[in-house]
C-alpha positions as CSV (number, residue, x, y, z in Angstrom):
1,X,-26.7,-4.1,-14.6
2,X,-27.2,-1.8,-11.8
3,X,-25.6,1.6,-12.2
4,X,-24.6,3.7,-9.2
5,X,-24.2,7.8,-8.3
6,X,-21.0,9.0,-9.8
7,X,-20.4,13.0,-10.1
8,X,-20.0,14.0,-13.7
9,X,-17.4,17.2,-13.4
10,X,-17.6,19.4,-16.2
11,X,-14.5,21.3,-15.6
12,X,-10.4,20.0,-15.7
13,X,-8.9,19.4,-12.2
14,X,-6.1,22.0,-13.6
15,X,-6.7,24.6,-15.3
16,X,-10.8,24.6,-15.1
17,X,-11.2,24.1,-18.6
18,X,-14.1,22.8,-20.5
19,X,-13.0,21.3,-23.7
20,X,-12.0,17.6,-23.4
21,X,-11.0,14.9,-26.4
22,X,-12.0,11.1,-25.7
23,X,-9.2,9.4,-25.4
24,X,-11.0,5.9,-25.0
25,X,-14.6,4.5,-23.7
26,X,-14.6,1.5,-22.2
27,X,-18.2,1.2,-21.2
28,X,-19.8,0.3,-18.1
29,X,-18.0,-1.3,-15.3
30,X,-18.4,-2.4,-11.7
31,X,-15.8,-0.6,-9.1
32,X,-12.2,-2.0,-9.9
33,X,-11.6,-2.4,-5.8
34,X,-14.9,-4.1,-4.7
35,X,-13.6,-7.5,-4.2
36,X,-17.2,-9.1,-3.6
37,X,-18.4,-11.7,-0.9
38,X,-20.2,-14.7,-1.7
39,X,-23.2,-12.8,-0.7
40,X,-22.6,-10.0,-2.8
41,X,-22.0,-11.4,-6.0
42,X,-24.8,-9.9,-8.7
43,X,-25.4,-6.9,-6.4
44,X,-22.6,-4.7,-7.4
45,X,-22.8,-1.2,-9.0
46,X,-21.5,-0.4,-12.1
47,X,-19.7,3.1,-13.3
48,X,-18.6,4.9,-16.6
49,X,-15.1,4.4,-17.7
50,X,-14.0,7.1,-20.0
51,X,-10.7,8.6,-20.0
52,X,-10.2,12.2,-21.3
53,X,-8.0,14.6,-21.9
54,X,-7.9,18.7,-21.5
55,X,-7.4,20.1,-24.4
56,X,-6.1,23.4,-22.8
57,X,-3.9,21.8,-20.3
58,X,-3.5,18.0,-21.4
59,X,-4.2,16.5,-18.0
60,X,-6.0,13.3,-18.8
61,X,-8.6,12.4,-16.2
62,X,-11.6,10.1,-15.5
63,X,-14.4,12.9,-15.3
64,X,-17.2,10.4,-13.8
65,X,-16.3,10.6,-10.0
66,X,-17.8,7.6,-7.7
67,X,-18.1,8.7,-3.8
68,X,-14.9,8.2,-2.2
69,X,-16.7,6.5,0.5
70,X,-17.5,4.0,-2.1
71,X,-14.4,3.4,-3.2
72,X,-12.4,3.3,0.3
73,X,-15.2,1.8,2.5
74,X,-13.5,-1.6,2.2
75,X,-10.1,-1.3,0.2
76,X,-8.6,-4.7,-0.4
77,X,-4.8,-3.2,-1.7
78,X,-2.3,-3.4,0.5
79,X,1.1,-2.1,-0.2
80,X,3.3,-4.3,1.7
81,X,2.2,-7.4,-0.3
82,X,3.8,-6.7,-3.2
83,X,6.1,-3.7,-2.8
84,X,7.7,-4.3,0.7
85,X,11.4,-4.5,-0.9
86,X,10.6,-1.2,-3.4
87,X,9.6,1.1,-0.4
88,X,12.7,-0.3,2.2
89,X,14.8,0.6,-0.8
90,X,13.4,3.5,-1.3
91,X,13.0,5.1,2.1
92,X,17.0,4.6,2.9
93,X,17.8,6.6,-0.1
94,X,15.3,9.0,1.0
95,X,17.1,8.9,4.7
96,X,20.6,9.1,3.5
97,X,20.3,11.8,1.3
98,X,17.8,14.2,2.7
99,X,16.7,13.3,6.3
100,X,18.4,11.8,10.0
101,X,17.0,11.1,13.1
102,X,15.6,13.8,14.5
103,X,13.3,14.7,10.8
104,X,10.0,14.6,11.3
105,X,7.8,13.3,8.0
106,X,4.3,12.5,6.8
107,X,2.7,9.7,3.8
108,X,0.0,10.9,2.3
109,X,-2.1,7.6,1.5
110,X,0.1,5.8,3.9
111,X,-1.6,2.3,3.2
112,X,-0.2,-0.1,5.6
113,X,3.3,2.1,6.3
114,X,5.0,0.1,4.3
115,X,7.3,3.1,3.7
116,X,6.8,4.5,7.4
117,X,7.7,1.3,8.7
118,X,11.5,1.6,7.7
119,X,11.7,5.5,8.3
120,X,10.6,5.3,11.9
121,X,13.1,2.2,12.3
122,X,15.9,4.4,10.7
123,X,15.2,7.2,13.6
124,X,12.1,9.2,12.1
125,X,9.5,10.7,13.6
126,X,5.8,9.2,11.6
127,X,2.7,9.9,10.9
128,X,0.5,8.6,8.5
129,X,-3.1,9.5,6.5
130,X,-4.8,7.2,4.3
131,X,-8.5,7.5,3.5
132,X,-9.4,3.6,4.2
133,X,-10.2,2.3,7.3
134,X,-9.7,-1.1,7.2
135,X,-5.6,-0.5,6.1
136,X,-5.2,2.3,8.9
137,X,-5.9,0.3,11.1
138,X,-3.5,-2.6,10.5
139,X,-0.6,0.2,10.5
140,X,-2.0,1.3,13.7
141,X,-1.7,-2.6,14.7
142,X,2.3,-2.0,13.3
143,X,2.8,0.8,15.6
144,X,2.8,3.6,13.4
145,X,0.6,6.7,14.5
146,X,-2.5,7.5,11.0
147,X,-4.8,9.5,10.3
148,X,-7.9,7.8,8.6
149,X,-9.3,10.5,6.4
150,X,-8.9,11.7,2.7
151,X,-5.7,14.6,3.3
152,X,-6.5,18.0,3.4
153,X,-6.0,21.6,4.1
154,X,-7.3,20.7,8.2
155,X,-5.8,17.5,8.4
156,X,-2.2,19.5,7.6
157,X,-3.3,21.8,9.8
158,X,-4.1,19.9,12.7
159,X,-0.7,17.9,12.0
160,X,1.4,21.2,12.0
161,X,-0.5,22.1,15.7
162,X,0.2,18.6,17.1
163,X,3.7,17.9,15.8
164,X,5.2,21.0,13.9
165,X,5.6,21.4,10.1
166,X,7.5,18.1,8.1
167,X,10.9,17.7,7.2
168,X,9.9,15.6,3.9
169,X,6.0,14.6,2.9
170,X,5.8,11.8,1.0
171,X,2.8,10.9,-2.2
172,X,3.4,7.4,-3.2
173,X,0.5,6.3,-5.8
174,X,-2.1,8.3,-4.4
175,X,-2.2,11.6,-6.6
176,X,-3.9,9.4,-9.7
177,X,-6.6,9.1,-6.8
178,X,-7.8,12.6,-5.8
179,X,-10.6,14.0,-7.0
180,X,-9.9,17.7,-6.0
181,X,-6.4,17.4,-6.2
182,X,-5.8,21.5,-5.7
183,X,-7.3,21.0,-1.8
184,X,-4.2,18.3,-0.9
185,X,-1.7,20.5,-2.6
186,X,-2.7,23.8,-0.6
187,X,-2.4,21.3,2.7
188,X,1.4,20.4,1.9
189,X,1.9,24.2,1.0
190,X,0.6,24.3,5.0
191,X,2.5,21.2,6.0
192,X,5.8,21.3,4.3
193,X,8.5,23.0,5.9
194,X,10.4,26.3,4.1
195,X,13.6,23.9,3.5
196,X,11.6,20.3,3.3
197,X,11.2,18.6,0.6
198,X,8.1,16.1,-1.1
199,X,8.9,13.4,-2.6
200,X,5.8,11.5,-5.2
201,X,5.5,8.7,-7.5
202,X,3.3,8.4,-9.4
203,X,2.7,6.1,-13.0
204,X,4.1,7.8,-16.0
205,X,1.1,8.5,-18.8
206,X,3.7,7.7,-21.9
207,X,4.3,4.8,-20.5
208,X,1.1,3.7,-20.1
209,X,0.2,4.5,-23.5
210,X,3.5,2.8,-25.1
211,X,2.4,-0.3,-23.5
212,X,-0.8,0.1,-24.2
213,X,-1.7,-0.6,-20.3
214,X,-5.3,0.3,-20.7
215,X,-5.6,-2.3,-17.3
216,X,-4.5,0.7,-15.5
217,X,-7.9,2.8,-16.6
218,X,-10.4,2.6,-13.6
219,X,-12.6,4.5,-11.5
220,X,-10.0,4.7,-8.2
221,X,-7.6,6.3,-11.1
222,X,-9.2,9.9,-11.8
223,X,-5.7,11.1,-13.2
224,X,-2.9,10.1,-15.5
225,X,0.5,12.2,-15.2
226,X,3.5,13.5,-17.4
227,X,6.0,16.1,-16.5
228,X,4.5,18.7,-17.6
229,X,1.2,18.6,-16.4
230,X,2.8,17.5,-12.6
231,X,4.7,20.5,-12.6
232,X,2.4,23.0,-14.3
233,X,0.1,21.7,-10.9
234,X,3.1,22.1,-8.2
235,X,4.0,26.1,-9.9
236,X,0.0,26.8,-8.5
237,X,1.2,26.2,-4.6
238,X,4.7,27.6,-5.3
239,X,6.6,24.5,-5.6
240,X,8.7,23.1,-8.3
241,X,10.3,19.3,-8.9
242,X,14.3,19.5,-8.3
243,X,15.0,15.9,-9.5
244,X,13.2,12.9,-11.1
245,X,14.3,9.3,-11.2
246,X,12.6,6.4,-13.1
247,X,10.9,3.5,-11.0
248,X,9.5,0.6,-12.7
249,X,6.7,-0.1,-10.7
250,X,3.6,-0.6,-12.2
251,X,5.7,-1.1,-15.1
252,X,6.6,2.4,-15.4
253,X,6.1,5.6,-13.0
254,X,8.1,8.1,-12.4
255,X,9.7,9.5,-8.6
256,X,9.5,12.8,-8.2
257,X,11.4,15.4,-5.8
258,X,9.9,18.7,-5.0
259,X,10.6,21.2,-3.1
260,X,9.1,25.0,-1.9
261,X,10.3,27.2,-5.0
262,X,11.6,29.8,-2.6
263,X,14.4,26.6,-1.5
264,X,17.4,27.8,-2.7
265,X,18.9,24.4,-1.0
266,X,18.6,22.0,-3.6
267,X,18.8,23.2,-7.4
268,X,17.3,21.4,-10.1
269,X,19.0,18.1,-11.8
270,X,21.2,17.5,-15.0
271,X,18.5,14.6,-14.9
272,X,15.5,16.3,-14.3
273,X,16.6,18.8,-17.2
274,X,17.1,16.2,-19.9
275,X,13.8,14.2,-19.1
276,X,11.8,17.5,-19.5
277,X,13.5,17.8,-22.8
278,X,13.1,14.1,-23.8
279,X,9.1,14.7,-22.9
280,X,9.0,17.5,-24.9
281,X,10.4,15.9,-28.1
282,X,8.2,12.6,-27.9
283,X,5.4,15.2,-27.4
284,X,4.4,14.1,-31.1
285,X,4.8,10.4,-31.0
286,X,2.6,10.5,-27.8
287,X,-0.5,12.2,-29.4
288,X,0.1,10.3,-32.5
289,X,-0.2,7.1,-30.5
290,X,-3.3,8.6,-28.2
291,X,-5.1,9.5,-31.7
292,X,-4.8,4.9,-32.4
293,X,-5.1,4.4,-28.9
294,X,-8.9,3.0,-28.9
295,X,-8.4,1.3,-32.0
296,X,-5.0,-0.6,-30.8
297,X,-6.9,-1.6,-27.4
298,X,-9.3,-3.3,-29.2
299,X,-7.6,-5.2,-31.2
300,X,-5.7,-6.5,-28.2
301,X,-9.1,-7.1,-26.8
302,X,-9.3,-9.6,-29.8
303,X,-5.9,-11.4,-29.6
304,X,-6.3,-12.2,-26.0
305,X,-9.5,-13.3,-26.8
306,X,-8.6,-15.5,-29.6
307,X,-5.5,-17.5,-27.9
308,X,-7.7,-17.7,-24.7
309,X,-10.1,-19.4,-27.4
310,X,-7.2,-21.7,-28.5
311,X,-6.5,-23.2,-25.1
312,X,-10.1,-23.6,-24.0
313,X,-10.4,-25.9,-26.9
314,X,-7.9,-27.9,-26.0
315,X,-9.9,-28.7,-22.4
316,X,-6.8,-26.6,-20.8
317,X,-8.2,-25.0,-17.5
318,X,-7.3,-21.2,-17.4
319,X,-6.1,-19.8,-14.1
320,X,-5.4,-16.0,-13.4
321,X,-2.7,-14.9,-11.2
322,X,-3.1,-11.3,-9.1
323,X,-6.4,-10.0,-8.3
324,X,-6.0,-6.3,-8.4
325,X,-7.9,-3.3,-9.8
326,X,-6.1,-3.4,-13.1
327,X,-6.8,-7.4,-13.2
328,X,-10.6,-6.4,-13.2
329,X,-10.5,-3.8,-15.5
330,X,-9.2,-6.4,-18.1
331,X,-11.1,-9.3,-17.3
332,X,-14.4,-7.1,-17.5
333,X,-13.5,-5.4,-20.8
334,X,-12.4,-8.5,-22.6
335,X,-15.7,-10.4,-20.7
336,X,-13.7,-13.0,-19.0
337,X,-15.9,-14.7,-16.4
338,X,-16.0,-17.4,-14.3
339,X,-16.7,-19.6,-17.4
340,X,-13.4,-18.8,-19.4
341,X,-11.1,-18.0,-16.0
342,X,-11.7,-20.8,-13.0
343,X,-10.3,-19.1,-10.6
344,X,-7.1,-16.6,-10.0
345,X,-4.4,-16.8,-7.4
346,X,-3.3,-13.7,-5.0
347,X,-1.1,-13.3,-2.5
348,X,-3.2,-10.8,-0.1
349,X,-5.0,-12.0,2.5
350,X,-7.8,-9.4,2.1
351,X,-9.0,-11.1,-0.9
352,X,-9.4,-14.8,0.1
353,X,-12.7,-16.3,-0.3
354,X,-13.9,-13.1,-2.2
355,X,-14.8,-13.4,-5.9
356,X,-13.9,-10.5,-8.9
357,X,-16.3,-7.7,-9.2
358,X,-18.8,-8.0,-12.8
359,X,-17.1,-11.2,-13.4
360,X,-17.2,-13.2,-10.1
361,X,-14.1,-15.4,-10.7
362,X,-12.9,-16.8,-6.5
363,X,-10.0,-15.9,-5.7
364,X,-7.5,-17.9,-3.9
365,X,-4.5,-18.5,-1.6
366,X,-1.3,-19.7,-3.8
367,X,-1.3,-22.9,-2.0
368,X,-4.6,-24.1,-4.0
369,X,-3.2,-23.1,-7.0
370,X,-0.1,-25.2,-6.4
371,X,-1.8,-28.3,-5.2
372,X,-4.0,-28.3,-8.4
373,X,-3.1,-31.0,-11.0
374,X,-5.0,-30.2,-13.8
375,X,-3.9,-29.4,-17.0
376,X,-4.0,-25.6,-16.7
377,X,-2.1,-22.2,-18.3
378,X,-1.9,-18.8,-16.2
379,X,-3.3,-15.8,-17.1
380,X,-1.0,-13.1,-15.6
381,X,-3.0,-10.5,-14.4
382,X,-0.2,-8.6,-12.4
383,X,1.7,-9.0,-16.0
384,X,3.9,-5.8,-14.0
385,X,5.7,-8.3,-11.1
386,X,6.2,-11.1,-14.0
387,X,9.5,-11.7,-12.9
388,X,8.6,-11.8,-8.7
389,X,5.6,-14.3,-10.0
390,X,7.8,-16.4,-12.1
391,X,10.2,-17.2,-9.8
392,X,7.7,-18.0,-7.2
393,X,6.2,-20.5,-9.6
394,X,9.3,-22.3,-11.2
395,X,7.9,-25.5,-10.2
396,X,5.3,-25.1,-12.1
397,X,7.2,-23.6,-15.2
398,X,9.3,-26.8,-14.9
399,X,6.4,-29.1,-15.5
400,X,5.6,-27.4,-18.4
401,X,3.2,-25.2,-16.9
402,X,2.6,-22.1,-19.7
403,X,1.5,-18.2,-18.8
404,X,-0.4,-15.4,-20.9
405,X,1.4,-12.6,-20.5
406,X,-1.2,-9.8,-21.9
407,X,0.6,-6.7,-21.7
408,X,2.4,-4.7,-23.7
409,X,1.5,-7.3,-26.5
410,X,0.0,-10.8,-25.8
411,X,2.6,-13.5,-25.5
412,X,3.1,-17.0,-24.7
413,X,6.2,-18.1,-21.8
């Protein structure tokens, strides 16, 4: 095991603190996004994963920071795959509500523009900034002006000279991945306009924990969200959420609206009110859960383990289905390799022909997986599109065909 440079900060992203509570070690693990070439297999770095908490503020974080330039260099996620229908949906009722053909609006870790792609359709003025260079440029190739760099106060700055401030700047599953979180946060105070509004998602921390999604702990991930901490972080810049709605994506984040707190335009919700009240009463049951937390993952650890076990003995070939970051955080913690999974099926493009980071399962196009009749069972990685993925594979649930579903509890459909 090689181990690479990380930065170990000794102070909370929020409030500076020092004092942090382990929440859960999960050892040693290669980067979650490396999706390895044939080449590269056995030469990849491995990284602390340890998730803590602030005991001043509460934010949890990941306090062992790898370079960003090794974890964007070559980033294999791309939006679009997955999520095209969340982000059309969501960007008309972004349009309808707050925005028209003449509004001008940025993404902050624009990926692929899947969510630009239908605002600049519906009349908007784009523009894009996403730290990898490989995705920036196939929303270049889509027509849709980005900035390849991590955002910042000059990056808003140099937008605001070129193009004026923004109507509405959008977050969308980037804020978990921003080290200094405080620099991107005084660049929208620069780039958002007096009566614009932000609009973030972002996974919800209770949820995680009351699925016990420990899959979603890696090294891209350096912070986990409620309410409370989000806001306590947008009052530092002088903004403040005016409504929240609940997403399930990545079985369970939260869409947040936010605006300048000086806005007088848009007042806060009946529904944003009675989720801050709802996260203050499970308060309790949340650290109650946090304090069984390591325990609880590994004895998950051991029932995946176990019926894995069951169907191996039975000369049944295991497949997985959905290479992604949380795939490998589950398959290197439980030490599923390429002797217990034979290969796992994924619909990206960026992936083919590469093989799982630490555990160096291939990964293939659906078509192979399809046209394979062995006697085989699915292990559902992206467990969170379960429905999307079964109904692509009925066929195969009509021959009998079986899949592990491993989170929130391990089941059999």
């Amino acid at each position: 095991m090689k181990i690479g440079k990380y930065l170990k900060k000794r102070t909370c992203r929020l409030c500076s603190g020092r004092k942090f509570n382990t929440l859960i070690d999960l050892g040693y693990m290669p980067h979650a996004g490396d999706f390895l070439k044939k080449s590269e297999i056995g030469k990849e770095y491995y990284y602390p994963l340890r998730i803590w908490q602030c005991q001043n503020c509460k934010l949890v974080q990941i306090l062992d920071v790898i370079p960003p330039q090794v974890l964007f260099r070559d980033y294999h996620y791309l939006s679009s795959v997955a999520l095209s229908e969340h982000f059309d949906k969501y960007a008309h009722d972004v349009f309808s509500k707050f925005l028209n053909n003449k509004s001008f609006v940025v993404d902050i870790g624009s990926n692929d523009g899947v969510l630009l792609s239908p605002l600049k359709k519906m009349g908007a003025s784009v523009i894009g900034v996403d730290a990898s260079i490989n995705v920036a440029k196939l929303a270049r190739k889509r027509g849709l002006e980005t900035i390849i760099g991590g955002f910042n106060e000059k990056i808003a700055r140099m937008i605001v000279k070129k193009k004026g401030q923004a109507d509405a700047v959008f977050a969308n599953n980037v804020l978990a991945h921003i080290d200094d979180i405080k620099e991107v946060f005084r660049g929208i105070q620069i780039l958002l306009k007096k009566n614009g509004i932000m609009v973030i998602e972002v996974h919800y921390f209770p949820d995680l924990v009351a699925k016990l999604q420990y899959d979603f702990f890696y090294n891209e991930h350096l912070i986990y969200y409620t309410i409370a901490t989000l806001s306590r972080l947008m009052k530092l810049y002088g903004l403040v959420p005016f409504d929240l709605k609940r997403v399930s994506t990545h079985s369970g984040s939260i869409r947040v609206y936010v605006k300048h707190q000086a806005n007088k335009k848009y007042l806060p919700t009946k529904r944003l009110k009675d989720f801050i009240d709802k996260e203050k009463k499970n308060n309790p049951s949340l650290v109650r859960k946090l304090i069984n937390f390591s325990d609880n993952v590994n004895k998950h650890k051991k029932n995946l383990l176990d019926l894995i076990a069951e169907f191996k003995n039975k000369n049944v070939l295991i497949v997985g289905y959905g290479a992604s970051g949380r795939a490998n955080t589950l398959l290197n913690y439980c030490g599923l390799d390429n002797s217990m999974v034979s290969y796992i099926v994924d619909e990206s493009q960026e992936r083919y022909g590469r093989y799982t980071p630490g555990t160096h399962i291939p990964i293939v196009k659906p078509d192979i997986f399809r046209k394979d009749k062995k006697n085989k069972t699915v292990l559902l990685l992206a467990w969170n599109y379960k429905e999307q993925i079964m109904e692509k594979e009925r066929g195969f649930i009509e021959k009998g065909g079986k899949f592990i579903i491993p989170f929130p509890k391990v089941s059999i459909v």
